[in-house]
VMD Tcl script that builds the backbone (N, CA, C; Angstrom):
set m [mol new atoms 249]
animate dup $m
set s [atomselect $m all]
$s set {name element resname resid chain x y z} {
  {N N UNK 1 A -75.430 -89.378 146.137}
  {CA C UNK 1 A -76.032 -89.740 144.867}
  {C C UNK 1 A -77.243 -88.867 144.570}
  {N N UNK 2 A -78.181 -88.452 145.938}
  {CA C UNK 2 A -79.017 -88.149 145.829}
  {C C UNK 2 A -78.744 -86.194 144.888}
  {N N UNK 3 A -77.528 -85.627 145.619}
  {CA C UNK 3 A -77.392 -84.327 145.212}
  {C C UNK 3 A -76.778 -84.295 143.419}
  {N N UNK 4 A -76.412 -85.582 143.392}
  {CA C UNK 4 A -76.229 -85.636 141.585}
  {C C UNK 4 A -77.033 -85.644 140.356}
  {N N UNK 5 A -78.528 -86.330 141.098}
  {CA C UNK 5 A -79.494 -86.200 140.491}
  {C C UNK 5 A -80.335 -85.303 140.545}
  {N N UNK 6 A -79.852 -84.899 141.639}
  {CA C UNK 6 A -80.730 -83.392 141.973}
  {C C UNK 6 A -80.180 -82.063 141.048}
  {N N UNK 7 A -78.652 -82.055 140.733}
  {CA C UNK 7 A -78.374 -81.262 139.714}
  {C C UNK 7 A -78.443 -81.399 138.207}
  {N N UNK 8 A -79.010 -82.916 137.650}
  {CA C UNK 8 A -79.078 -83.480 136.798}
  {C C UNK 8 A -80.231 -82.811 136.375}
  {N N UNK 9 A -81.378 -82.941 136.979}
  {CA C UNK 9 A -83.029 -82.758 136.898}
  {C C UNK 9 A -83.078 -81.091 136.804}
  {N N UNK 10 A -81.968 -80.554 137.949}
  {CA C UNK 10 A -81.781 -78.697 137.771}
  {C C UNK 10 A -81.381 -78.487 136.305}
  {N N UNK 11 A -80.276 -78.854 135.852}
  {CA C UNK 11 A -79.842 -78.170 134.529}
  {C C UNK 11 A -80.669 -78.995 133.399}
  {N N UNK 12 A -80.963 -80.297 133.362}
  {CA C UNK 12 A -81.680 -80.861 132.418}
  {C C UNK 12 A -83.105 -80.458 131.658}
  {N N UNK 13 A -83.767 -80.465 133.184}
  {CA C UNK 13 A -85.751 -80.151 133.093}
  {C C UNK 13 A -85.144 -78.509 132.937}
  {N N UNK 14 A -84.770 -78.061 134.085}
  {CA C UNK 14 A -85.201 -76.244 134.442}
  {C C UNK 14 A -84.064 -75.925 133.069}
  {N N UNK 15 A -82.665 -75.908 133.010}
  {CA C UNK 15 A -82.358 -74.948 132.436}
  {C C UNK 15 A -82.444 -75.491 131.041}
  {N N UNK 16 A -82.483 -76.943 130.041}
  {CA C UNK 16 A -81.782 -76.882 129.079}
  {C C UNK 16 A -83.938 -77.371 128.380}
  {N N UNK 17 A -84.643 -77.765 129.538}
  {CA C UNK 17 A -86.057 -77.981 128.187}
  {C C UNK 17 A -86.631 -77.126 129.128}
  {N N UNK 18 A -86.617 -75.861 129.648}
  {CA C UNK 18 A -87.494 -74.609 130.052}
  {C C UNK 18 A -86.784 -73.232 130.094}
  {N N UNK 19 A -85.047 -73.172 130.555}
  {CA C UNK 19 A -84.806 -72.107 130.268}
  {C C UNK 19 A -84.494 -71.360 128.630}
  {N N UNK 20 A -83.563 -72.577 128.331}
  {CA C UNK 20 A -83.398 -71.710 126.877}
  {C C UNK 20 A -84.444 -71.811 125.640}
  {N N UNK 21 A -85.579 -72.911 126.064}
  {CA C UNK 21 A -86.580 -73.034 125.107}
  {C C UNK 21 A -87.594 -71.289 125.164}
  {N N UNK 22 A -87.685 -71.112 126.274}
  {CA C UNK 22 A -88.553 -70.046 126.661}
  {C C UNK 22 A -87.478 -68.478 126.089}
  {N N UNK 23 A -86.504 -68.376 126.521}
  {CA C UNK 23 A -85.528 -67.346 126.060}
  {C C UNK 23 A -85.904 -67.267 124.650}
  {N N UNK 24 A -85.772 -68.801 123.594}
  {CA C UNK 24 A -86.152 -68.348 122.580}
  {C C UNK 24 A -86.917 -68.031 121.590}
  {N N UNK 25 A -87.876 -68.772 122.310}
  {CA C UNK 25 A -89.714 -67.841 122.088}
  {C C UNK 25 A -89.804 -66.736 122.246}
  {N N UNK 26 A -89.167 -66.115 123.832}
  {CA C UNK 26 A -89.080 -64.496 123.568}
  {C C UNK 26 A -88.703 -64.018 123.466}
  {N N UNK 27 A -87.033 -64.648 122.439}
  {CA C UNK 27 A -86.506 -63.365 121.848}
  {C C UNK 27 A -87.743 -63.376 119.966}
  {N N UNK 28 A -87.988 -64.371 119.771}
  {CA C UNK 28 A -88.665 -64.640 119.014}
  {C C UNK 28 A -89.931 -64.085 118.526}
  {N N UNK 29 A -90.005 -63.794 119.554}
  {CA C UNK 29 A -91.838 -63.174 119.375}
  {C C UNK 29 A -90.971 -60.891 119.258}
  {N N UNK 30 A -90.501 -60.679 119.806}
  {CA C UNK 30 A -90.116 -59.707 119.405}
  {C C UNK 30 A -89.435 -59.233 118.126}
  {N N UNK 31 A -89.519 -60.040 116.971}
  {CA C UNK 31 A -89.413 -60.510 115.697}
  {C C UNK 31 A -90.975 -60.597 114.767}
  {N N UNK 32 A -91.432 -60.654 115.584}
  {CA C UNK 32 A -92.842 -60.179 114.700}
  {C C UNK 32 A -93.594 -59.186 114.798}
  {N N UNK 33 A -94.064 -58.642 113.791}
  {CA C UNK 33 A -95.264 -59.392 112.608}
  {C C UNK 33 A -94.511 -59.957 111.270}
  {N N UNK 34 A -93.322 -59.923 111.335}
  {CA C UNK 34 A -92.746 -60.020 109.764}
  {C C UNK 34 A -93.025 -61.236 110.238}
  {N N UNK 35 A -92.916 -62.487 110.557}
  {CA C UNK 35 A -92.587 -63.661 110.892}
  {C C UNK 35 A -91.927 -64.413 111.846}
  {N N UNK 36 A -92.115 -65.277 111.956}
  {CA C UNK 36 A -91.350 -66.117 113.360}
  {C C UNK 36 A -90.048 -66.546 112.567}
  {N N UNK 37 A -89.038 -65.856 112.938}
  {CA C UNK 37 A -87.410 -66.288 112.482}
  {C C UNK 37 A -86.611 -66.852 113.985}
  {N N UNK 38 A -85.143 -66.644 113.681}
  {CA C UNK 38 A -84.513 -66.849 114.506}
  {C C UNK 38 A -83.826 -65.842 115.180}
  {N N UNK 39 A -83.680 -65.903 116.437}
  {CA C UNK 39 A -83.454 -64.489 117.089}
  {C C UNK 39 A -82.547 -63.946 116.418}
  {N N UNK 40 A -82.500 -62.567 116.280}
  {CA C UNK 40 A -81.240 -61.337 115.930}
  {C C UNK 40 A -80.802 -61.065 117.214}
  {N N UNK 41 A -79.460 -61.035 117.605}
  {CA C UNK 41 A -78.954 -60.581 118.700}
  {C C UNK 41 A -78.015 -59.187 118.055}
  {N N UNK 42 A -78.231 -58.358 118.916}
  {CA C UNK 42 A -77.331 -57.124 118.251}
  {C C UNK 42 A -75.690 -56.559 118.201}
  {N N UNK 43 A -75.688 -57.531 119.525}
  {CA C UNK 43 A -73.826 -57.783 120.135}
  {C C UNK 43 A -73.713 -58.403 120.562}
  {N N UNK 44 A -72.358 -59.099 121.186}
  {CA C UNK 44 A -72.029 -60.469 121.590}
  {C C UNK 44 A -73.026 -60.103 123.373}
  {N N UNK 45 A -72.551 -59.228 123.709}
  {CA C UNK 45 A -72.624 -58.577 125.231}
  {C C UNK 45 A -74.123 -59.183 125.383}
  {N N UNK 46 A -75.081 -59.025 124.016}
  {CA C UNK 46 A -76.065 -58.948 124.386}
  {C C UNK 46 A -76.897 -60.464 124.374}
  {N N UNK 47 A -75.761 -60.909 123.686}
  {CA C UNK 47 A -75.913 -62.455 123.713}
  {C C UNK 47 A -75.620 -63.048 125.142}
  {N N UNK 48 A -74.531 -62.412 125.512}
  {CA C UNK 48 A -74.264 -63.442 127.032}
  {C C UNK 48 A -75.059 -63.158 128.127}
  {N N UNK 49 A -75.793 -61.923 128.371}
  {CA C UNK 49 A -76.289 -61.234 129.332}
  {C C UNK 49 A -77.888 -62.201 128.923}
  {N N UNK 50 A -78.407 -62.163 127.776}
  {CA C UNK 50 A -79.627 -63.327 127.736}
  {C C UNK 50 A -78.985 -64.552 128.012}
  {N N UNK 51 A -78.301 -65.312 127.295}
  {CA C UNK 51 A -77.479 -66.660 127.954}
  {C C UNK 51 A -77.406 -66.448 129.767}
  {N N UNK 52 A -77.745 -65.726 130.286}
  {CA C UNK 52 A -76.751 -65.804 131.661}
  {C C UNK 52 A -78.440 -65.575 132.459}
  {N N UNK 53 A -79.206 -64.768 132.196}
  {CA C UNK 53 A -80.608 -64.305 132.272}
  {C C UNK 53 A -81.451 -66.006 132.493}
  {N N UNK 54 A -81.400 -66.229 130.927}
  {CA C UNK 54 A -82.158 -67.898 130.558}
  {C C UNK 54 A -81.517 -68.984 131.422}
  {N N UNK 55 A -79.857 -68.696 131.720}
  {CA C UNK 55 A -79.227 -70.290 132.308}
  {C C UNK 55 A -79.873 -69.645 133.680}
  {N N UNK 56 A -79.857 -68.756 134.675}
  {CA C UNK 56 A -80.484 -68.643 135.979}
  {C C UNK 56 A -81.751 -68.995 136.282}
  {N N UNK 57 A -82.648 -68.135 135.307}
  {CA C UNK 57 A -84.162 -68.438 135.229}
  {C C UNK 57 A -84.342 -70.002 135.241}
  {N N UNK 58 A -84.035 -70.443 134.165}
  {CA C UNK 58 A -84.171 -72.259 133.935}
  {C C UNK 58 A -83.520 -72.947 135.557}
  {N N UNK 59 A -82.361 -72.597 135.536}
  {CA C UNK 59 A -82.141 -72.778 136.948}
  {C C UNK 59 A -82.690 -73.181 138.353}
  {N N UNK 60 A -83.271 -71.529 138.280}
  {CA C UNK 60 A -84.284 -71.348 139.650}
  {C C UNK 60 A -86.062 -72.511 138.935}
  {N N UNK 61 A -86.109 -72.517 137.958}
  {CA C UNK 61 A -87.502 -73.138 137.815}
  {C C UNK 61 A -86.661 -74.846 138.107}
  {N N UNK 62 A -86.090 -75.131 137.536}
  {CA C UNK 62 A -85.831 -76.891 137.930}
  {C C UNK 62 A -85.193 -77.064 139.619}
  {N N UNK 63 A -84.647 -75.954 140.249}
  {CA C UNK 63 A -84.901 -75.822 141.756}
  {C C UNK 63 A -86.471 -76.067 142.327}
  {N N UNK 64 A -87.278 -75.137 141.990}
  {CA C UNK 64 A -88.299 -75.129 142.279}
  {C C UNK 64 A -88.775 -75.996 142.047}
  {N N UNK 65 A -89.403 -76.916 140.536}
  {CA C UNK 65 A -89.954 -78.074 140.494}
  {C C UNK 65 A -88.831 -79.351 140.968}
  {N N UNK 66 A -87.923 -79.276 141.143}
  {CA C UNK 66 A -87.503 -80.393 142.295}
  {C C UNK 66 A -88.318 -80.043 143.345}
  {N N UNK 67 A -87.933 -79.210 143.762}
  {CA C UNK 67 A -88.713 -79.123 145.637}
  {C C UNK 67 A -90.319 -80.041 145.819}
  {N N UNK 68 A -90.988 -78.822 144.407}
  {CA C UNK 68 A -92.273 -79.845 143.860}
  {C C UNK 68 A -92.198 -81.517 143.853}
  {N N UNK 69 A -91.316 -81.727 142.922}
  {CA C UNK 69 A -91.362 -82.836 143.141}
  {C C UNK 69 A -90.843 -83.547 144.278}
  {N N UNK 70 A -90.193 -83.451 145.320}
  {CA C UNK 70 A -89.718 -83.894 146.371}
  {C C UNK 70 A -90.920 -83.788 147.356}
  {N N UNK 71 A -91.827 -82.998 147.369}
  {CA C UNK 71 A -92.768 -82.848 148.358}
  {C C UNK 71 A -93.821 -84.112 147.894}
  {N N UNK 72 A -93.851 -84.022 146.590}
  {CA C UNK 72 A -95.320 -84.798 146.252}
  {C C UNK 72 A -94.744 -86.208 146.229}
  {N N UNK 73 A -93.563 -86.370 145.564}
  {CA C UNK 73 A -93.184 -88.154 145.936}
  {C C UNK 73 A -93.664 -88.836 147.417}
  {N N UNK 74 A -93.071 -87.960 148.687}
  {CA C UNK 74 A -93.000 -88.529 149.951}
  {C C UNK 74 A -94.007 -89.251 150.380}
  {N N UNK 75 A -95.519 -88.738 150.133}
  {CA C UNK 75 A -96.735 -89.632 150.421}
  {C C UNK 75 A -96.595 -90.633 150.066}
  {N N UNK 76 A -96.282 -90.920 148.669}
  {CA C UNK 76 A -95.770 -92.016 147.779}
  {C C UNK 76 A -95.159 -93.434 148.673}
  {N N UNK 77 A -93.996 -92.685 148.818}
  {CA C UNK 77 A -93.073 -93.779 149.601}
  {C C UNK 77 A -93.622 -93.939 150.560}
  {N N UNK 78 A -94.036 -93.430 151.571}
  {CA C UNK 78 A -94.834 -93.579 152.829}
  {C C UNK 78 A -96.063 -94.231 152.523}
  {N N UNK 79 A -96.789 -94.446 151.727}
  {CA C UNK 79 A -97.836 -95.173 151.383}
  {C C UNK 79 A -97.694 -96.782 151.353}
  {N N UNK 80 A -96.511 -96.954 150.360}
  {CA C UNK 80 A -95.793 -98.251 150.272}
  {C C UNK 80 A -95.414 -99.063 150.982}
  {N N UNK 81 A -94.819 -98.159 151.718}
  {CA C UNK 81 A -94.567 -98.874 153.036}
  {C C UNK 81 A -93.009 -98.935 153.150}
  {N N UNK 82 A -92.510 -98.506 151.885}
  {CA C UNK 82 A -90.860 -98.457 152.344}
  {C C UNK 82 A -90.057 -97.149 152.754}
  {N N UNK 83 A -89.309 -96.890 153.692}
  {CA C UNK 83 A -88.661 -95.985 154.110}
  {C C UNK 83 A -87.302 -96.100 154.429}
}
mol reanalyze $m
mol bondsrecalc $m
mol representation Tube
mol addrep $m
């Protein structure tokens, strides 16, 4: 159960509210000074290779803040008294 939620929190937190939010700020910001629009992609190729870039990145960050969070809970429970 425990590894279901653990991939839940990976693709949920890391890839879908940090990887592709961040991808599209910076494809975004390379769109200005005219204004903040919505990304221009120039070919499909170049669409999947950012899609594939953002789903890893987001990835590896909700890996990482699991771990985070797995380290900092434990005092927690051990405090309580249940194990």
């Amino acid at each position: 159960m425990q590894t279901d939620s653990k991939w839940s929190f990976i693709l949920i937190r890391g890839v879908l509210f940090w990887g592709y939010p961040t991808g599209l700020i910076a494809k975004s910001i390379e769109l200005w000074p005219p204004g903040l629009h919505l990304p221009r992609f120039g070919s499909l190729t170049e669409v999947v290779i950012f899609m594939a870039i953002w789903t890893v990145g987001g990835a590896a960050f909700g890996r990482w803040m699991w771990g985070k969070r797995s380290t900092t809970d434990r005092p927690r429970e051990d405090a309580t008294g249940t194990s």
